[in-house]
Jmol script that loads the backbone (N, CA, C; Angstrom):
load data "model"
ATOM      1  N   UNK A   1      21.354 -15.947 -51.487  1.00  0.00           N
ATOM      2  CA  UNK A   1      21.329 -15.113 -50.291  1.00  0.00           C
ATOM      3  C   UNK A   1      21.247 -15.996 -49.048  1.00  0.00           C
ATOM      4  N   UNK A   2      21.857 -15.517 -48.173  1.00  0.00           N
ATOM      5  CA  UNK A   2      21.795 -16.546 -46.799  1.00  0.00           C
ATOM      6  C   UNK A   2      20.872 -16.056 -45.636  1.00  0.00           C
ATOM      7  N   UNK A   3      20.126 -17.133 -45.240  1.00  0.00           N
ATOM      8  CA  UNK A   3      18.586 -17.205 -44.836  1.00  0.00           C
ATOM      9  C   UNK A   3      19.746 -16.735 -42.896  1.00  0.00           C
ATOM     10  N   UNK A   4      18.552 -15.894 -42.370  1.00  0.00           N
ATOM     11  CA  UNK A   4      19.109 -15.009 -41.120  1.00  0.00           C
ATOM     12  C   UNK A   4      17.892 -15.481 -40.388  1.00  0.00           C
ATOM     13  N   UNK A   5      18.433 -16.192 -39.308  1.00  0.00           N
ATOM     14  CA  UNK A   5      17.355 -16.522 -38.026  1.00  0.00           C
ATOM     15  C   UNK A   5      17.077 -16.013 -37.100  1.00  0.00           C
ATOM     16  N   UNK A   6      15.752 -15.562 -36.879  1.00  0.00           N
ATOM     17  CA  UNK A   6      15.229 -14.548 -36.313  1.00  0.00           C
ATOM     18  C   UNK A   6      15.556 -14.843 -34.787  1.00  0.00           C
ATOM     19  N   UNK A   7      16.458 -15.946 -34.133  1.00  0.00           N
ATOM     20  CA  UNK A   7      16.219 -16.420 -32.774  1.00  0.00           C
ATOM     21  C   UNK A   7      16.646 -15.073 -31.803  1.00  0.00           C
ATOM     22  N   UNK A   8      17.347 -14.639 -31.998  1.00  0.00           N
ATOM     23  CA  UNK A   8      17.833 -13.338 -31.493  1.00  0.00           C
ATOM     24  C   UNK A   8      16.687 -12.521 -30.784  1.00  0.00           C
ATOM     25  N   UNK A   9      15.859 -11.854 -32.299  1.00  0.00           N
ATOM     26  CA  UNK A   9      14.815 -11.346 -31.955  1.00  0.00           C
ATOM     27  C   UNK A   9      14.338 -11.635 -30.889  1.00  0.00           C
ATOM     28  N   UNK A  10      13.600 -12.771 -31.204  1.00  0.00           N
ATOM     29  CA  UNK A  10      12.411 -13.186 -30.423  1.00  0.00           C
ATOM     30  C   UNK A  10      13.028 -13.733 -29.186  1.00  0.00           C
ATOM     31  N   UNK A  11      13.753 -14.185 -28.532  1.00  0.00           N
ATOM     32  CA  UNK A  11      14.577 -14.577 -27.085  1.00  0.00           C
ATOM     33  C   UNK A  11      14.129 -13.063 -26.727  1.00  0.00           C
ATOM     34  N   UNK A  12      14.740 -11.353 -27.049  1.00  0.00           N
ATOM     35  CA  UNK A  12      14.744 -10.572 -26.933  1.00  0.00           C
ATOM     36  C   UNK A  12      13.398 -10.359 -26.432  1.00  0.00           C
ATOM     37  N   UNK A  13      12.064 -10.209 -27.452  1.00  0.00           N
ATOM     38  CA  UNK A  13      10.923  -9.967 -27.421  1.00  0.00           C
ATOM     39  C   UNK A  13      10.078 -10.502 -26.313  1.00  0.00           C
ATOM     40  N   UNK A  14      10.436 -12.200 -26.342  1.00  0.00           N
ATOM     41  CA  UNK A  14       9.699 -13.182 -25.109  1.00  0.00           C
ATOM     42  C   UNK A  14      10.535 -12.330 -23.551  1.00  0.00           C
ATOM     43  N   UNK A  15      11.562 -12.034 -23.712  1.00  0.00           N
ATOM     44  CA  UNK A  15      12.361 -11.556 -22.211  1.00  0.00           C
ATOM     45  C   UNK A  15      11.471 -10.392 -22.131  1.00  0.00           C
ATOM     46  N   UNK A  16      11.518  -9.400 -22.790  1.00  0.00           N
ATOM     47  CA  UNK A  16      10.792  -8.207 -22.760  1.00  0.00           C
ATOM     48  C   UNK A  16       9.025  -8.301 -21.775  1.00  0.00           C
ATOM     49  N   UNK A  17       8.080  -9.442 -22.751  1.00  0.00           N
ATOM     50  CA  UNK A  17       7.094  -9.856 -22.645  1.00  0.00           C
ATOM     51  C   UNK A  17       6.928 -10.237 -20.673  1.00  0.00           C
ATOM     52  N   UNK A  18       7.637 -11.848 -20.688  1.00  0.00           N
ATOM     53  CA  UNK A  18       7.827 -12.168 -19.677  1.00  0.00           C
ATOM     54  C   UNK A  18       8.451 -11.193 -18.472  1.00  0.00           C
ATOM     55  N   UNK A  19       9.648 -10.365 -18.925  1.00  0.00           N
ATOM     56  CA  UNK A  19       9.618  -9.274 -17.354  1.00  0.00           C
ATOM     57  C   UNK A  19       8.145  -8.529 -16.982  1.00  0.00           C
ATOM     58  N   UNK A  20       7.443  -7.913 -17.995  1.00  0.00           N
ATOM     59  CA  UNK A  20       6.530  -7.236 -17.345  1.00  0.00           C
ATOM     60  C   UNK A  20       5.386  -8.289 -16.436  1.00  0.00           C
ATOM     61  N   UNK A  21       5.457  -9.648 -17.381  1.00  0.00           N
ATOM     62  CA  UNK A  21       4.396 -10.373 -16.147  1.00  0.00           C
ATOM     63  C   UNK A  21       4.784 -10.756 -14.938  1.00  0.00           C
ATOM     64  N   UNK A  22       6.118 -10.460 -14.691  1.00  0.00           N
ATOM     65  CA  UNK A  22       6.772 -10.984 -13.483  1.00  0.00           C
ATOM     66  C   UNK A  22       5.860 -10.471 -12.343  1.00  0.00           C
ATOM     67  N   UNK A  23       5.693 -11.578 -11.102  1.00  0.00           N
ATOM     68  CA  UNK A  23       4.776 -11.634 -10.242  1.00  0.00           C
ATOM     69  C   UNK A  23       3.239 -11.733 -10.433  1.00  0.00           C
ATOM     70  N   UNK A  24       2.794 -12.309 -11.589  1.00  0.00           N
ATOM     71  CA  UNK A  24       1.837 -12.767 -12.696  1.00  0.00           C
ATOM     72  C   UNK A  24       1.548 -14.210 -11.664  1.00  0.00           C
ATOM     73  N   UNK A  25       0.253 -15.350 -11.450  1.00  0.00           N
ATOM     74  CA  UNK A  25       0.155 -15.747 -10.767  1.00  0.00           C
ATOM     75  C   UNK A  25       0.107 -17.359 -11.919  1.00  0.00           C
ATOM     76  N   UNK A  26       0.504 -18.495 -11.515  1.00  0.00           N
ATOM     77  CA  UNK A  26       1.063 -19.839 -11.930  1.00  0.00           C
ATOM     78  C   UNK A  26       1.826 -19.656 -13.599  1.00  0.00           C
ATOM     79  N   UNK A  27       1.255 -20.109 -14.738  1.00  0.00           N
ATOM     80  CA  UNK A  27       1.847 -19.898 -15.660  1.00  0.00           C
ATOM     81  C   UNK A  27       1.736 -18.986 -16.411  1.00  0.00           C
ATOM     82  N   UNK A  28       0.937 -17.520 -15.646  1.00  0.00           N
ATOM     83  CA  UNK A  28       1.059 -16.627 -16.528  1.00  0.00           C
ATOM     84  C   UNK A  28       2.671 -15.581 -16.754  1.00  0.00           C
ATOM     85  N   UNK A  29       3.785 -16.031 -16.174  1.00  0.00           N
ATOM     86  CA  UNK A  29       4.927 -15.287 -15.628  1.00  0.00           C
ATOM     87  C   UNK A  29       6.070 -16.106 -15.938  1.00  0.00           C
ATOM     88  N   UNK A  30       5.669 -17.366 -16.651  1.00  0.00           N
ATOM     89  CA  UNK A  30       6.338 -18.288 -17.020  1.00  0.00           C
ATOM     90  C   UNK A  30       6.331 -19.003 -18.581  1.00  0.00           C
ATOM     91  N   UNK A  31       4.761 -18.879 -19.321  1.00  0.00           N
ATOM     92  CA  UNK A  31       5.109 -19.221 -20.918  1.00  0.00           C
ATOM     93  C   UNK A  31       4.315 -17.988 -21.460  1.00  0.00           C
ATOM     94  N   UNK A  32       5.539 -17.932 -22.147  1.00  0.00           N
ATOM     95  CA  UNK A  32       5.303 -16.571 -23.195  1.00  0.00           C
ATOM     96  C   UNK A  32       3.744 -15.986 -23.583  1.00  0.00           C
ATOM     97  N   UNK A  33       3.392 -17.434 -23.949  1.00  0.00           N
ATOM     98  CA  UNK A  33       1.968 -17.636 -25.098  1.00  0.00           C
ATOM     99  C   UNK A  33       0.961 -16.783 -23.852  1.00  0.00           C
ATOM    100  N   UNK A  34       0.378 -17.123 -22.940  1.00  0.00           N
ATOM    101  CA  UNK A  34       0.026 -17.047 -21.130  1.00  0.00           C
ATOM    102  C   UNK A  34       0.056 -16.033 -21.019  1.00  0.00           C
ATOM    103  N   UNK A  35       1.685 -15.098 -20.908  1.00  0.00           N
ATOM    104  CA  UNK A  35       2.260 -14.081 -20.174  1.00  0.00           C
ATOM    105  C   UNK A  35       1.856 -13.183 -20.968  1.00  0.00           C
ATOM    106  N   UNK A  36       1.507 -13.136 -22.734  1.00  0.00           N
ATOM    107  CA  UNK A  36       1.638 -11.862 -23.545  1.00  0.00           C
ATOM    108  C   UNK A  36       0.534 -11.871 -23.172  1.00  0.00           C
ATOM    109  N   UNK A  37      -0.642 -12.471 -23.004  1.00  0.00           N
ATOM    110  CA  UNK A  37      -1.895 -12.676 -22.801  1.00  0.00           C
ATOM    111  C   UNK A  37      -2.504 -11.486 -21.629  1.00  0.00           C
ATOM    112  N   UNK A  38      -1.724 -11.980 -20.722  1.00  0.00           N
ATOM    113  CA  UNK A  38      -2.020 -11.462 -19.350  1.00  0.00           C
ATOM    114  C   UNK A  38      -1.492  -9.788 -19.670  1.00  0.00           C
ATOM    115  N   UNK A  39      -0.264  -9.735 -20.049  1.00  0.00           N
ATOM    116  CA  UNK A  39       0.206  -8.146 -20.063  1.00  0.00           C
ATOM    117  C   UNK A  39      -0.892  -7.362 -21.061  1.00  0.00           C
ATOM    118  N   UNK A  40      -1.417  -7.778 -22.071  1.00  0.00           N
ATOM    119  CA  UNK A  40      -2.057  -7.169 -23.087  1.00  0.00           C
ATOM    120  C   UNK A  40      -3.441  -6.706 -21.944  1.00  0.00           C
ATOM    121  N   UNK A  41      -4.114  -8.106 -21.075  1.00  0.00           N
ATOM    122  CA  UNK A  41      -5.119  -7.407 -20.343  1.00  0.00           C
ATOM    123  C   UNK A  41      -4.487  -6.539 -19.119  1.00  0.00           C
ATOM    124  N   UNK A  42      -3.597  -6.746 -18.674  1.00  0.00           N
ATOM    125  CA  UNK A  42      -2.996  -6.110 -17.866  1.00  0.00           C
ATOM    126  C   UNK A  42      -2.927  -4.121 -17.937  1.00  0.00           C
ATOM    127  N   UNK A  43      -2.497  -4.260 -18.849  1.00  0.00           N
ATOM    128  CA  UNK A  43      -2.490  -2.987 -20.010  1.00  0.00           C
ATOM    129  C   UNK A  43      -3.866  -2.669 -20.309  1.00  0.00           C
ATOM    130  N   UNK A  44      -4.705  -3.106 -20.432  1.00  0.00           N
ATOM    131  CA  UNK A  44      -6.001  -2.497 -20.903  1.00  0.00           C
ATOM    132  C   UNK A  44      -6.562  -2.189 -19.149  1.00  0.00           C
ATOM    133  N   UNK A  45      -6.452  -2.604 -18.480  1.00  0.00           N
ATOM    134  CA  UNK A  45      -6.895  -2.370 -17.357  1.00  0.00           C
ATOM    135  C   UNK A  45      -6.554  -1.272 -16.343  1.00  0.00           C
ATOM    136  N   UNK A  46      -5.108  -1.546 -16.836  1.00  0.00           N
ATOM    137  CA  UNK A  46      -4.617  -0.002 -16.154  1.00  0.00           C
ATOM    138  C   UNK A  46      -4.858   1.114 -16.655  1.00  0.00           C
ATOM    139  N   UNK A  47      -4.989   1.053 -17.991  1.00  0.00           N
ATOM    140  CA  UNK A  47      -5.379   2.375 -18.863  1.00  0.00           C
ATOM    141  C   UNK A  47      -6.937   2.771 -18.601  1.00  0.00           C
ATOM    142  N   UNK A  48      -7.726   1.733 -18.075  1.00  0.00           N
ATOM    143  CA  UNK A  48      -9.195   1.936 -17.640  1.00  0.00           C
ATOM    144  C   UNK A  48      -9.018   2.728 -16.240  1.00  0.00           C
ATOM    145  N   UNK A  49      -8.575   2.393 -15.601  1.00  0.00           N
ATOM    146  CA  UNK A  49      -7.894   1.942 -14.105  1.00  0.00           C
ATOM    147  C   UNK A  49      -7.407   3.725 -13.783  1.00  0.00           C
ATOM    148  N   UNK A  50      -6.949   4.346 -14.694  1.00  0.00           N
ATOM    149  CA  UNK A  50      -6.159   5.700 -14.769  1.00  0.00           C
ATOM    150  C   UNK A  50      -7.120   6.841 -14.685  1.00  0.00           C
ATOM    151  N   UNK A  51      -7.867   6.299 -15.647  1.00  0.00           N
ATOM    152  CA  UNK A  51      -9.150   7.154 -16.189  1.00  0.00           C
ATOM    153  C   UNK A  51     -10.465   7.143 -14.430  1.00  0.00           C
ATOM    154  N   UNK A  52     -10.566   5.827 -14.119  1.00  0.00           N
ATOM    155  CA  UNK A  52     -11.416   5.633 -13.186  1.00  0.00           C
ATOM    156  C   UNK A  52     -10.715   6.235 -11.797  1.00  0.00           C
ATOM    157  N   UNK A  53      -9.816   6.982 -11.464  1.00  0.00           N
ATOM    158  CA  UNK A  53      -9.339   7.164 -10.538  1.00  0.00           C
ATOM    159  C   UNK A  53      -9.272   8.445 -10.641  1.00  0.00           C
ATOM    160  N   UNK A  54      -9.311   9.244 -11.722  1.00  0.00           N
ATOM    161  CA  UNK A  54      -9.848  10.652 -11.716  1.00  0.00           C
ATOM    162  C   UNK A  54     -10.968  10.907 -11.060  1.00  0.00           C
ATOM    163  N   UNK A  55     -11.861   9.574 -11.766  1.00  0.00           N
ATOM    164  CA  UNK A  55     -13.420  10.340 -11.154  1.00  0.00           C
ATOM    165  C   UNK A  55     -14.004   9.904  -9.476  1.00  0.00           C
ATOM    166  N   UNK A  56     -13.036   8.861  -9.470  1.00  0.00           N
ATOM    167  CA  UNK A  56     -13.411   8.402  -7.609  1.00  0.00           C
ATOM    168  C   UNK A  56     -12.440   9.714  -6.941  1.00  0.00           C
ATOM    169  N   UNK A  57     -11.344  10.344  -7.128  1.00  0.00           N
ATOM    170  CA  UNK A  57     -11.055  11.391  -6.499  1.00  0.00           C
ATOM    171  C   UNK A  57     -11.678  12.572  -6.746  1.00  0.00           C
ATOM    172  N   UNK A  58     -12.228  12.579  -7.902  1.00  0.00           N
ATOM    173  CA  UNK A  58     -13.084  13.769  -7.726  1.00  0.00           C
ATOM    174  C   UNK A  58     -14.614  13.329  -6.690  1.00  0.00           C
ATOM    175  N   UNK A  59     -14.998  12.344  -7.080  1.00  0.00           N
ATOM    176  CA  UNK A  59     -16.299  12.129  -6.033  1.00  0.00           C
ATOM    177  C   UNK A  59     -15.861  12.410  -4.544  1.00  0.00           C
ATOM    178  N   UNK A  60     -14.765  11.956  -4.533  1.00  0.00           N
ATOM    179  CA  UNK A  60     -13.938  11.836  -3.028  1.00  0.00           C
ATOM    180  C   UNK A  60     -14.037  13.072  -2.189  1.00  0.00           C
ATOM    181  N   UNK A  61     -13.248  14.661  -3.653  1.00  0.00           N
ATOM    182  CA  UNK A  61     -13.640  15.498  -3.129  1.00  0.00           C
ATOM    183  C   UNK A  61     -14.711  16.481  -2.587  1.00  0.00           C
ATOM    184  N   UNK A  62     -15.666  15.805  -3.170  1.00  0.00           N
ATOM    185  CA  UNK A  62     -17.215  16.573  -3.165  1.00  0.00           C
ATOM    186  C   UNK A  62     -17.897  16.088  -2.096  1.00  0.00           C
ATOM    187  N   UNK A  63     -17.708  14.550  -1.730  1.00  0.00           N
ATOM    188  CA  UNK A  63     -17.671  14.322  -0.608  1.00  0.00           C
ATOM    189  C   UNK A  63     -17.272  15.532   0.525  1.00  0.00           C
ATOM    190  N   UNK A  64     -16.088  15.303   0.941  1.00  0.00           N
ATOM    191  CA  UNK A  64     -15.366  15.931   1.807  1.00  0.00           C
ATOM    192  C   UNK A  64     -15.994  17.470   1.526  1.00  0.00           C
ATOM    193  N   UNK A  65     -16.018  18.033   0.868  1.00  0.00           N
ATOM    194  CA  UNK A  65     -16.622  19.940   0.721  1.00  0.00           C
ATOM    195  C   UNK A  65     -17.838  19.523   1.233  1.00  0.00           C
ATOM    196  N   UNK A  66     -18.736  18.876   0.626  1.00  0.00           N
ATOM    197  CA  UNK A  66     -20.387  18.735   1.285  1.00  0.00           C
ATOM    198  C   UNK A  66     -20.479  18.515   2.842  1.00  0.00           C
ATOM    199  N   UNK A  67     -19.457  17.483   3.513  1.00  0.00           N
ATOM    200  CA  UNK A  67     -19.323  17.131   4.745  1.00  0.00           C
ATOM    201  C   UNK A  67     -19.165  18.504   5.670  1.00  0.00           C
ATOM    202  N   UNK A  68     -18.244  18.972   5.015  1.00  0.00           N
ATOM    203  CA  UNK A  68     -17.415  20.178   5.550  1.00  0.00           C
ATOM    204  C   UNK A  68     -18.749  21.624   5.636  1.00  0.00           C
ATOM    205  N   UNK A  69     -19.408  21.697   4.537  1.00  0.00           N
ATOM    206  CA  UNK A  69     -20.835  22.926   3.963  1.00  0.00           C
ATOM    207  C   UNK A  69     -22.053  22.426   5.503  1.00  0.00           C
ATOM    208  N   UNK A  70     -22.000  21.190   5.200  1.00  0.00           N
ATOM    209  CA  UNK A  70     -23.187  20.566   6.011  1.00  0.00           C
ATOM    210  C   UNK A  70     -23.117  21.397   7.540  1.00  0.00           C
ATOM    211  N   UNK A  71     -21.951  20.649   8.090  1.00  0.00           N
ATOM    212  CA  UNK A  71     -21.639  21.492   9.320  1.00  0.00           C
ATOM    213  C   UNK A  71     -21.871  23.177   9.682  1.00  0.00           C
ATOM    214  N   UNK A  72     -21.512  24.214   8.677  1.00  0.00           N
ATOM    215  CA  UNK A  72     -22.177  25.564   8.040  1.00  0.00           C
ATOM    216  C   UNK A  72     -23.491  25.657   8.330  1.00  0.00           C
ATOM    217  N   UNK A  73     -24.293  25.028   7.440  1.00  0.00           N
ATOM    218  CA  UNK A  73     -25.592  25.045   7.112  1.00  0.00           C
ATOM    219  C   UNK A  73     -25.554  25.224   5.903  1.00  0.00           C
ATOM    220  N   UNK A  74     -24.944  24.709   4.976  1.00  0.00           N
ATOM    221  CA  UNK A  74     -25.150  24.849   3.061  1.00  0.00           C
ATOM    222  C   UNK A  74     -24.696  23.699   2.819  1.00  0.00           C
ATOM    223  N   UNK A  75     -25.404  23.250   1.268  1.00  0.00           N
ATOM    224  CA  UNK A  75     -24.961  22.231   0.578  1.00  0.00           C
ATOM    225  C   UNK A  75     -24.305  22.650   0.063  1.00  0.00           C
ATOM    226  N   UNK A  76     -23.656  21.996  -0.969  1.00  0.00           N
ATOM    227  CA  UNK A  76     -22.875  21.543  -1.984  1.00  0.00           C
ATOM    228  C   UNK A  76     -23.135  22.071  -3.329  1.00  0.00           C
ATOM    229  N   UNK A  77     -24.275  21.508  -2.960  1.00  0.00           N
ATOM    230  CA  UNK A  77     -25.273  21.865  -4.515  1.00  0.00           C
ATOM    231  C   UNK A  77     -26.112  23.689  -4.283  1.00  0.00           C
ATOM    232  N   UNK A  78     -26.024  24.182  -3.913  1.00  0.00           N
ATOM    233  CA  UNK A  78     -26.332  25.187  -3.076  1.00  0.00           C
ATOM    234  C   UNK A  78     -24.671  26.166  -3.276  1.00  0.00           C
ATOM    235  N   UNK A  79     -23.885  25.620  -2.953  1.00  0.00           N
ATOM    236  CA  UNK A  79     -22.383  26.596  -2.304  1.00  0.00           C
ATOM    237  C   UNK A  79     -21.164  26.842  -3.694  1.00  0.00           C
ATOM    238  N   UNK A  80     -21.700  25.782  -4.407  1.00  0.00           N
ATOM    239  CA  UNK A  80     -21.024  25.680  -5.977  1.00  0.00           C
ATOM    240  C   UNK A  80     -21.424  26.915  -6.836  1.00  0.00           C
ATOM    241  N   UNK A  81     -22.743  26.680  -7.528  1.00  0.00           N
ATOM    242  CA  UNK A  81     -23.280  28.126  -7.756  1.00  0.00           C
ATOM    243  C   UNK A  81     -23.056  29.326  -7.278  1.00  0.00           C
ATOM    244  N   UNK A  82     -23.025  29.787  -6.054  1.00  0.00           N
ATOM    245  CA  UNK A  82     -22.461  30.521  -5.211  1.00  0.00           C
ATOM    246  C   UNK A  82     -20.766  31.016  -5.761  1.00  0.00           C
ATOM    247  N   UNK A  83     -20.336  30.124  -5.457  1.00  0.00           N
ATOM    248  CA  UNK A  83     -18.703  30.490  -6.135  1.00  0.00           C
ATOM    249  C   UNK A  83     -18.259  31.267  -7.374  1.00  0.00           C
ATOM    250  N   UNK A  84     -19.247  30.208  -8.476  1.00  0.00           N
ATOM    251  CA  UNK A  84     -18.897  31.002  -9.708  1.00  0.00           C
ATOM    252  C   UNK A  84     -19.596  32.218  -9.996  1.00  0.00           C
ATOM    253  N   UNK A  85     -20.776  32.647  -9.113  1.00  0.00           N
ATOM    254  CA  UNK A  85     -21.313  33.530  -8.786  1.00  0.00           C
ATOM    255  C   UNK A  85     -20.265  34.799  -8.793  1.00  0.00           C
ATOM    256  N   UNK A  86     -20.062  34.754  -7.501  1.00  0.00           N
ATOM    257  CA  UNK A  86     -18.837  35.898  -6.676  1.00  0.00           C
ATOM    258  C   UNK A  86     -17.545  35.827  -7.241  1.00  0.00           C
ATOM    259  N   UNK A  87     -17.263  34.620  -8.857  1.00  0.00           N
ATOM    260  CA  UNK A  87     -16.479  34.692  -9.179  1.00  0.00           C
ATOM    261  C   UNK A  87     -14.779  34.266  -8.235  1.00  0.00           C
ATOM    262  N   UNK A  88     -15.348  33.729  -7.563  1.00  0.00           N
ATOM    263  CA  UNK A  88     -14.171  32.751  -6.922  1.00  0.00           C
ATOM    264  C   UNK A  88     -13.672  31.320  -7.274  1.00  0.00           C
ATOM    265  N   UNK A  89     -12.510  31.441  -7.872  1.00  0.00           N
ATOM    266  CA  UNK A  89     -12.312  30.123  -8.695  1.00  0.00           C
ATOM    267  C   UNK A  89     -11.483  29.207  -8.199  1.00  0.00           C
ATOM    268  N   UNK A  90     -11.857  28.528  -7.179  1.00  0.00           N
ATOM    269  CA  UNK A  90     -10.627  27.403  -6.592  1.00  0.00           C
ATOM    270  C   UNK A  90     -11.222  26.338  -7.108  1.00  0.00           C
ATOM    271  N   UNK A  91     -10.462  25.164  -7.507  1.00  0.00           N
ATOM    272  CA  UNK A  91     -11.125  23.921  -7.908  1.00  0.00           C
ATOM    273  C   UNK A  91     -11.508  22.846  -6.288  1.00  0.00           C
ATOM    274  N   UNK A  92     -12.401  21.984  -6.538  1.00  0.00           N
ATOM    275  CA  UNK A  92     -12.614  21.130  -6.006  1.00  0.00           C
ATOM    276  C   UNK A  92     -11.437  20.462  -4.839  1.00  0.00           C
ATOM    277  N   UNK A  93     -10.438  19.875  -5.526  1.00  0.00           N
ATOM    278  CA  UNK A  93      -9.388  19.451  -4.704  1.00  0.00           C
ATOM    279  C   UNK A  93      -8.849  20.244  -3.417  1.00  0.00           C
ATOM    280  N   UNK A  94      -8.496  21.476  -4.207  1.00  0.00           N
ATOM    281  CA  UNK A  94      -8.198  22.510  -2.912  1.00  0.00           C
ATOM    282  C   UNK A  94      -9.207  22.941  -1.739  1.00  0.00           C
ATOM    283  N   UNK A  95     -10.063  22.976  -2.483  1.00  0.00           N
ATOM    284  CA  UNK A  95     -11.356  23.213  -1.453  1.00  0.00           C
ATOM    285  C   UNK A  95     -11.330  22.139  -0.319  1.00  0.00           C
ATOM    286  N   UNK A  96     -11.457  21.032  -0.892  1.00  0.00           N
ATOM    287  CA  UNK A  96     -11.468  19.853  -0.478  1.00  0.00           C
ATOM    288  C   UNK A  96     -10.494  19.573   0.883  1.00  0.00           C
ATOM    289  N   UNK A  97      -8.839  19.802   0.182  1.00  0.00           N
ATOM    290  CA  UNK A  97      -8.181  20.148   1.127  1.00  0.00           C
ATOM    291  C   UNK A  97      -8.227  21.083   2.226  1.00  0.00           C
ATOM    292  N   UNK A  98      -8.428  22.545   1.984  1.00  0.00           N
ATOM    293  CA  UNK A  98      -8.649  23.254   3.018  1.00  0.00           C
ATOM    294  C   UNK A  98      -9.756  22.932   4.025  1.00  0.00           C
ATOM    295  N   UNK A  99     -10.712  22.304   3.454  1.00  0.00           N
ATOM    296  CA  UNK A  99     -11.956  21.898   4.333  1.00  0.00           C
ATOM    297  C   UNK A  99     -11.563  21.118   5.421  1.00  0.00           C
ATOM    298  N   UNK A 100     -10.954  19.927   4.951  1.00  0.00           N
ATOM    299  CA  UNK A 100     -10.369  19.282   5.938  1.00  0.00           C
ATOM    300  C   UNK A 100      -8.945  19.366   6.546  1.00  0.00           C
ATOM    301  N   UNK A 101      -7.981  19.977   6.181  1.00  0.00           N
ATOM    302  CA  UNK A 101      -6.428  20.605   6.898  1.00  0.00           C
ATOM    303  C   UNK A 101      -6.543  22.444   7.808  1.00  0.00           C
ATOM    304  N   UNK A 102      -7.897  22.824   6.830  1.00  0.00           N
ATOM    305  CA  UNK A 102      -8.067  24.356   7.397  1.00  0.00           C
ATOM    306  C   UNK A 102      -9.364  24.744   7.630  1.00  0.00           C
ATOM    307  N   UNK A 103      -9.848  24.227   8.369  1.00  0.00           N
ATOM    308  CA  UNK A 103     -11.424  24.485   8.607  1.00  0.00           C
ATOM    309  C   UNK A 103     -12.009  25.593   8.774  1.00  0.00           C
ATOM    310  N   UNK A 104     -11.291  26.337   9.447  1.00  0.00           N
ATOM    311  CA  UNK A 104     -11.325  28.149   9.796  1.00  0.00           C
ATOM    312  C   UNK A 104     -11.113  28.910   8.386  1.00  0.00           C
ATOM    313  N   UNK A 105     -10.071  28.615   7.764  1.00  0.00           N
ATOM    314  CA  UNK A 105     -10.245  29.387   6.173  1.00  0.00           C
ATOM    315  C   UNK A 105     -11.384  28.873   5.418  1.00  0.00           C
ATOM    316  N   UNK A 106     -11.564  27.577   5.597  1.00  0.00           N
ATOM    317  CA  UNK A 106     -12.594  26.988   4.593  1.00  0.00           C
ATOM    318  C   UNK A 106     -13.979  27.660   5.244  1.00  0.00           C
ATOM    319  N   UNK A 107     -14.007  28.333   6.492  1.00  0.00           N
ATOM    320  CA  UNK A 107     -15.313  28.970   6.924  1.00  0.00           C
ATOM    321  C   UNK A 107     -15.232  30.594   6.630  1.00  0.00           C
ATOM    322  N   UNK A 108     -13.828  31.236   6.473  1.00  0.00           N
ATOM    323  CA  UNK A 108     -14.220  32.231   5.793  1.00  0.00           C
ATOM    324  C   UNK A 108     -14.628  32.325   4.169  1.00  0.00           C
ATOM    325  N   UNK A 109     -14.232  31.666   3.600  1.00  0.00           N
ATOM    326  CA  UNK A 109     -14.925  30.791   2.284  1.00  0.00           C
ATOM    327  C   UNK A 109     -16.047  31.247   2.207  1.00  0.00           C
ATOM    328  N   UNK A 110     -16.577  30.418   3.116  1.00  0.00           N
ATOM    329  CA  UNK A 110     -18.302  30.304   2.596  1.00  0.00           C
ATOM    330  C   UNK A 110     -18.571  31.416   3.553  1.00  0.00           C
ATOM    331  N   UNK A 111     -18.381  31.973   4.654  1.00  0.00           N
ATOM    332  CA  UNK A 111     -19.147  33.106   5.031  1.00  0.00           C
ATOM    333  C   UNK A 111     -18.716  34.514   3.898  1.00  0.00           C
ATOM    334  N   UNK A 112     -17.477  34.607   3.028  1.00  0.00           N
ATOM    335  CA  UNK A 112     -17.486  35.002   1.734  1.00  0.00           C
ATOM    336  C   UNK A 112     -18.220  34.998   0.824  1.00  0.00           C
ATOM    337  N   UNK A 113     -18.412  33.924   0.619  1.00  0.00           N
ATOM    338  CA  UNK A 113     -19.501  33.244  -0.698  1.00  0.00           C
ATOM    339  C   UNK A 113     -21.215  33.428  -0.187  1.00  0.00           C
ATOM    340  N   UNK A 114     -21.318  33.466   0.998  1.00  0.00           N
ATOM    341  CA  UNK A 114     -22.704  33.796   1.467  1.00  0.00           C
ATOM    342  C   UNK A 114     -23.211  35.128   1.735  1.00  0.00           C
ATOM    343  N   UNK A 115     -22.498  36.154   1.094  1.00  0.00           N
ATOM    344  CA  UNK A 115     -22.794  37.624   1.914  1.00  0.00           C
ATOM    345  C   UNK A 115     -24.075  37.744   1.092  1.00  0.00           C
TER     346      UNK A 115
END
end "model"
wireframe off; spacefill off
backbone 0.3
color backbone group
């Protein structure tokens, strides 16, 4: 049987490897061994990175509603309860938004939620 050299492959595999480190900083963007290195943490970081950016935009928004309640005279912690109370179900984000793009709706809101 006649022996088949894998060079193909792997030229293929290292190109593959090496594009994603491109703009990778001295020899990580340049030897393979380096570059798979870097993409493998690269990759674990963003997948952390994805997850952690849910929860800073959600803090982000609770921020912004509390800022927005304060001015009212209600917290946060106070105006939440309230909601699912009266059975009004907007999530966080929107709230968030209207608080700060619609300040006048976001005050019939809570003079809603406060009767």
């Amino acid at each position: 049987m006649v022996r088949i050299k894998g060079g193909v492959q792997t030229k293929r595999r290292h190109k593959k490897v090496l594009k994603q480190a491109k703009g990778f900083w001295m020899t990580r963007h340049k030897q393979f061994k380096k570059a798979k290195e870097a993409v493998l943490h690269a990759g674990e970081y963003s997948f952390r990175g994805r997850k952690e950016k849910k929860r800073e935009f959600r803090s982000l928004w609770i921020i912004r509603i509390n800022a927005a309640l304060r001015n009212l005279g209600l917290t946060y912690s106070r105006f939440i309860p309230l909601l699912s109370k009266n059975k009004i179900e907007i999530d966080r984000k929107i709230l968030a938004k209207i608080a700060v793009d619609h300040p006048q709706v976001f005050e019939k809101i809570v003079k809603e939620v406060n009767k």
